[in-house]
C-alpha atoms as one frame of an Amber mdcrd trajectory, in Angstrom:
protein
  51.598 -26.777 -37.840  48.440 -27.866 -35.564  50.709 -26.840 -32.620  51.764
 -23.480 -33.829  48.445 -22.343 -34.826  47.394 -23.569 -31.338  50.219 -21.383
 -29.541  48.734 -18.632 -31.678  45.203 -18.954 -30.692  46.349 -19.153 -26.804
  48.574 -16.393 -26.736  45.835 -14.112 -28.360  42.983 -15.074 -25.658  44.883
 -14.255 -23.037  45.894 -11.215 -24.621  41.933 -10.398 -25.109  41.424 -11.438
 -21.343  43.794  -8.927 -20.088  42.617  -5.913 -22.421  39.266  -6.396 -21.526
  40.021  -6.940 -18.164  40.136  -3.613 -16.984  36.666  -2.784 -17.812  35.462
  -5.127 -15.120  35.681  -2.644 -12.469  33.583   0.318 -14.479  31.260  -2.224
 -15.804  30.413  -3.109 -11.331  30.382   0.448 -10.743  27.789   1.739 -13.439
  25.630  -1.208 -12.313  25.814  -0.247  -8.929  24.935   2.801  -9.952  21.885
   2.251 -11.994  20.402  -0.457  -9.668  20.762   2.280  -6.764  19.026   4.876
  -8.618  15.900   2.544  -9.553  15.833   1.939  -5.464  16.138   5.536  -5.186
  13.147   5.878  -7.488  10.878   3.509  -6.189  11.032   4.920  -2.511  10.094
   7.861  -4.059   6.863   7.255  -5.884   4.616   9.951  -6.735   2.105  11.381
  -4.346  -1.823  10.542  -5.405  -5.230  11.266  -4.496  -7.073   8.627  -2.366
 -10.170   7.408  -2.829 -10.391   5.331   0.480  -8.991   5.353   3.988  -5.673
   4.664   3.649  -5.405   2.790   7.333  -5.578  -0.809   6.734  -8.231  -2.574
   8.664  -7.145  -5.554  11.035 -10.209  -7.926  10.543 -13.514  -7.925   8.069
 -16.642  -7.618   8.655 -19.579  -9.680   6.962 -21.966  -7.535   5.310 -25.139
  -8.618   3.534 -28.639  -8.059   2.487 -31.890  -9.907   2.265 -32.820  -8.297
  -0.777 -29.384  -8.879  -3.179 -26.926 -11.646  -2.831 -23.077 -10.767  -3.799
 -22.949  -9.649  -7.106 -26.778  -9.565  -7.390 -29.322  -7.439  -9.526 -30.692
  -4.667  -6.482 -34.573  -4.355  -6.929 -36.111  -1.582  -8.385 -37.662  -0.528
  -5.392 -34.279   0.829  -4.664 -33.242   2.845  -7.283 -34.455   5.593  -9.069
 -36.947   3.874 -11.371 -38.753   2.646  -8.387 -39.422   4.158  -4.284 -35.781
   5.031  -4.007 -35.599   3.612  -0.513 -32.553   2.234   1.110 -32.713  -1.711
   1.217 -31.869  -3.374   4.040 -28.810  -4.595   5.089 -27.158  -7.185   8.334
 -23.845  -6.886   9.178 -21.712  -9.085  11.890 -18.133 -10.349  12.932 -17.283
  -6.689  14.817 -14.490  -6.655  16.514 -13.809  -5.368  20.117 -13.494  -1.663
  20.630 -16.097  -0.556  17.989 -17.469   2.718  18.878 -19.153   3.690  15.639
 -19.782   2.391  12.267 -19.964   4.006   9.049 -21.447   2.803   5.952 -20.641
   4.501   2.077 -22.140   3.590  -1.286 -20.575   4.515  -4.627 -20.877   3.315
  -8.131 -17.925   1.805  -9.206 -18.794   2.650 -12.738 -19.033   6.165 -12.522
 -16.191   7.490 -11.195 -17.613   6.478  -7.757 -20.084   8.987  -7.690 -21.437
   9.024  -4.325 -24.885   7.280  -3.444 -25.140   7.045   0.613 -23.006   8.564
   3.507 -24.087   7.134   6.925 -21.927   7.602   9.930 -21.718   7.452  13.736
 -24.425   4.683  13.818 -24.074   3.239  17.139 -22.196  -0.595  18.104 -25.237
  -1.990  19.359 -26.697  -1.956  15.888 -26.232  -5.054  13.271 -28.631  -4.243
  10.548 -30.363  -1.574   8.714 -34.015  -1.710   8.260 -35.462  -0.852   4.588
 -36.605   2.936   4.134 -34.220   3.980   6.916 -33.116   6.438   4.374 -34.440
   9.247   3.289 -37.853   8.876   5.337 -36.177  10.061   8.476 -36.116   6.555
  10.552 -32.250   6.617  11.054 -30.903   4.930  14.746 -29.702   6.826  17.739
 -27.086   9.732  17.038 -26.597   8.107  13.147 -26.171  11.111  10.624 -26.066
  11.622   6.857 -23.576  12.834   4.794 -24.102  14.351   1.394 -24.038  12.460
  -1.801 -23.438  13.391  -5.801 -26.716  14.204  -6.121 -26.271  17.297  -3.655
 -28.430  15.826  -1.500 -28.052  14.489   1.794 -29.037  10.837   2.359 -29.649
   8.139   0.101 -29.810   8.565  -3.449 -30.819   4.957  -5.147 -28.955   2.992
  -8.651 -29.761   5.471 -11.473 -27.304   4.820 -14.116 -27.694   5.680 -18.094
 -30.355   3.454 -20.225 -28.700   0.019 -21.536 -25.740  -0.304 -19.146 -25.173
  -2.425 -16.235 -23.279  -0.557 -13.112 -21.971  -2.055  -9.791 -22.865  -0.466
  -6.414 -20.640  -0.809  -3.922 -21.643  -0.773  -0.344 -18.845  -0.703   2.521
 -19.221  -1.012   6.158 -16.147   0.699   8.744 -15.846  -0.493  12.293 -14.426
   2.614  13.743 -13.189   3.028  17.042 -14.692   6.391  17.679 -18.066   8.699
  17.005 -16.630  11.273  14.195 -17.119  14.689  14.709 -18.891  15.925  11.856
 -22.357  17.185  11.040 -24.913  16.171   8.492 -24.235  16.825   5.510 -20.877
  16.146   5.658 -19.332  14.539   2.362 -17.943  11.281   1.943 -14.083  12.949
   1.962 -14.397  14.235   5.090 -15.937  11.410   6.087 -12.582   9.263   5.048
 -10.325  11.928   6.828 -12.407  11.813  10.267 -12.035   8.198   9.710  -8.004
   7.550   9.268  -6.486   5.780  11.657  -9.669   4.658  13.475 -10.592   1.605
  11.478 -11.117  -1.934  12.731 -12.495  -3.749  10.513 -14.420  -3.538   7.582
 -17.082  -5.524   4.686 -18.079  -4.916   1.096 -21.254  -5.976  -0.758 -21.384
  -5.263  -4.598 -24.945  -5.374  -5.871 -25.646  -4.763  -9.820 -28.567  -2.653
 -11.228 -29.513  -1.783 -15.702 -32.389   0.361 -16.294
């Protein structure tokens, strides 16, 4: 009896193996298929609007201040609720074949609206004294770009009552003098820029009123 039943119970797996056994081949070709299309798809991604350069820089530059570490509250004297001077800033590791640097402040909390355009400050610079901006005291063929306030030049922290914003301040080693005027805005700055990038340093500096 154990032996028939066994017979049985053979003879109907293989039958199962060969009916489903033709499916094999449709089953490989959907899923070559699908996995092609999500390749296809990927390549493909949807165009967006950038922000930032989109060359990638080879090195980094250091950039600091003596007035804000990393991270750091940025005195009043440098906003709005104070002079709403520039602070000063030191910058080194440059790499070789810097022409030009260029320096842009947004606040990352607000849509990074636009504080300070500086470009075409010369190589042979490594810091930026205090009040450089907007009293008029900028280096050797340096010129200002327009920020969200409509203004050109530095426009100081000034975010609403009660909240804490981040300022971002980035430094670009460029390779060339950009040919733009003052007033130019920080998107044509970025397009004058692409493809001429060496290196380049952050510094985030914090500010509440």
């Amino acid at each position: 009896m154990q032996g028939t039943v066994w017979s049985r119970l053979k003879r109907k797996t293989r039958h199962m193996n060969h009916r489903y056994a033709r499916f094999i081949p449709k089953f490989l070709s959907v899923s070559f298929t699908l996995v092609m299309i999500m390749l296809i798809l990927a390549s493909c991604g949807g165009s967006k609007v950038e922000t930032t350069p989109a060359s990638t820089p080879a090195s980094t530059l250091s950039l600091s201040s003596t007035v804000f570490q990393e991270a750091g509250s940025i005195p009043a004297n440098y906003t709005c609720s104070g002079r709403n001077i520039s602070p000063p800033l030191t910058w080194s590791i440059v790499p070789q074949g810097t022409q030009t640097f260029v320096l842009i402040m947004v606040d990352l909390d607000a849509g990074e609206f636009t504080h300070w355009v500086l470009f075409n400050l010369p190589s042979d610079i490594s810091e930026l004294q205090e009040i450089v901006s907007p009293q008029g005291q900028l280096p050797a063929s340096a010129l200002e770009g327009k920020n969200s306030f409509g203004k050109t030049g530095y426009g100081g922290p000034c975010p609403p009552s009660g909240r804490t914003h981040r300022y971002q301040f980035t430094l670009y080693a460029v390779n060339q003098s950009l040919n733009l005027t003052a007033g130019a805005s920080r998107n044509q700055v970025f397009e004058a820029m692409q493809g001429h990038i060496l290196a380049q340093g952050q510094l985030i500096g914090t500010y509440q009123r």
